[in-house]
C-alpha positions in Angstrom: 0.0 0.0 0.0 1.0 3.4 -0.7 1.8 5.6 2.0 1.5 9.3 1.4 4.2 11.7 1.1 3.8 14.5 4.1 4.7 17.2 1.2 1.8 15.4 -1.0 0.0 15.9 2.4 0.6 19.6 2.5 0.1 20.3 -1.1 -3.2 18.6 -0.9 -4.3 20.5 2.3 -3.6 23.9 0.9 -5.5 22.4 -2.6 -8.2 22.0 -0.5 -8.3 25.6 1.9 -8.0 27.4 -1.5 -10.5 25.8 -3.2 -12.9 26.6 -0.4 -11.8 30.0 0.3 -12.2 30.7 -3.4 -15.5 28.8 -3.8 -14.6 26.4 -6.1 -16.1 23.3 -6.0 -14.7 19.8 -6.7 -16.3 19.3 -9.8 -15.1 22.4 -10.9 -11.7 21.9 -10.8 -11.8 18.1 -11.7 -13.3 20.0 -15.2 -9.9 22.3 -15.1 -7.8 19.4 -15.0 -9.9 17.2 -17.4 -9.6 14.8 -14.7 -12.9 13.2 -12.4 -13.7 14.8 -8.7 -13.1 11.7 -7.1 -9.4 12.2 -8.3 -9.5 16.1 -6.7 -10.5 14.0 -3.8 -7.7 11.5 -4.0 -5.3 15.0 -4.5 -6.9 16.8 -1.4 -5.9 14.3 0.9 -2.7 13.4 -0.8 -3.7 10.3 -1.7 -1.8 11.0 -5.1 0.8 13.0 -5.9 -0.1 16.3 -8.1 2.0 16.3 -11.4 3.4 19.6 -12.0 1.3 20.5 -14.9 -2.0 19.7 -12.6 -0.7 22.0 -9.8 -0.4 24.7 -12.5 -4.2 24.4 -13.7 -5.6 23.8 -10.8 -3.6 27.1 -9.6 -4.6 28.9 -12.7 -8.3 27.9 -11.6 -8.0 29.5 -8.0 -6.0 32.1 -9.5 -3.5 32.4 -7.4 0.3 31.5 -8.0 1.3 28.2 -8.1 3.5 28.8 -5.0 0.7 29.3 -2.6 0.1 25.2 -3.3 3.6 24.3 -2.4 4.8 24.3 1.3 7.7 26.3 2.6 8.6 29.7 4.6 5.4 31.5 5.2 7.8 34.7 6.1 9.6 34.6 2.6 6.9 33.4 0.0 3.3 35.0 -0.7 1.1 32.7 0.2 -1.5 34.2 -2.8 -0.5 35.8 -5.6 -3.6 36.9 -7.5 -2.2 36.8 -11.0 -5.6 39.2 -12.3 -4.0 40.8 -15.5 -0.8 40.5 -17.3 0.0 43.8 -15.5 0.0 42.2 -12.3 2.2 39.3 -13.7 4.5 41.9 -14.8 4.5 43.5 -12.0 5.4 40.0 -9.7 8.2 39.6 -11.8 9.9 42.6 -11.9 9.7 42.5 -8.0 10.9 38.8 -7.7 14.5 39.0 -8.8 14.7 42.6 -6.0 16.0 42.3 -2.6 13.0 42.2 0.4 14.4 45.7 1.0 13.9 46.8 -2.8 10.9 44.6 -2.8 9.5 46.8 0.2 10.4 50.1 -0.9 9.0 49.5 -4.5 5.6 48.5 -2.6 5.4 51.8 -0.8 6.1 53.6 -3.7 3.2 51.8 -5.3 1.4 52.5 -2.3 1.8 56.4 -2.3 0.9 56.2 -6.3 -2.4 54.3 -5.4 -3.1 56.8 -2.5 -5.5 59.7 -3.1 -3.7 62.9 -3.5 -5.5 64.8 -0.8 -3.9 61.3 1.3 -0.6 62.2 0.7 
């Protein structure tokens, strides 16, 4: 018998909280990954392993970066990246390759060009 990986675990758990928090339902992501629910089911609990390609459309159906599926430093990664435009994408990856200092500084200067002028 197969006995699951604790990172298949993981990646299943978070499959699972985003789904809910987004409102997506079972069926509807078994119909992103041409695949049946019952499999989604088999994913959630990490019954089987998620191929790489799955992780990506499923994450492209909850819109949010295939990173926020995988486990690792909650401090250092963004647990959800919407990716809502090809702006925002842009955006994303000019910031990655930055320092968290740049990183940081870059957001409040985005910050202060979002504000309202009479805000500033």
């Amino acid at each position: 018998m197969h006995v699951p990986d604790a990172i298949d675990i993981e990646v299943g758990r978070r499959l699972r909280s985003l789904r809910l928090k987004k409102g997506v339902s079972q069926v509807d992501l078994a119909e992103a990954g041409s695949i049946t629910f019952q499999q989604v089911q088999k994913y959630e609990r990490g019954a089987n392993r998620l191929s790489a390609s799955m992780l990506c459309r499923f994450a492209a159906k909850l819109r949010v970066s295939p990173l926020a599926l995988l486990p690792g430093d909650e401090d250092d990664l963004i647990e959800e990246i919407a990716v809502g435009s090809r702006e925002v994408a842009e955006a994303v990856a000019l910031l990655s390759p930055l320092s968290r200092s740049e990183q940081q500084r870059m957001v409040q200067i985005l910050r202060l060009a979002a504000a309202p002028f009479d805000e500033v």
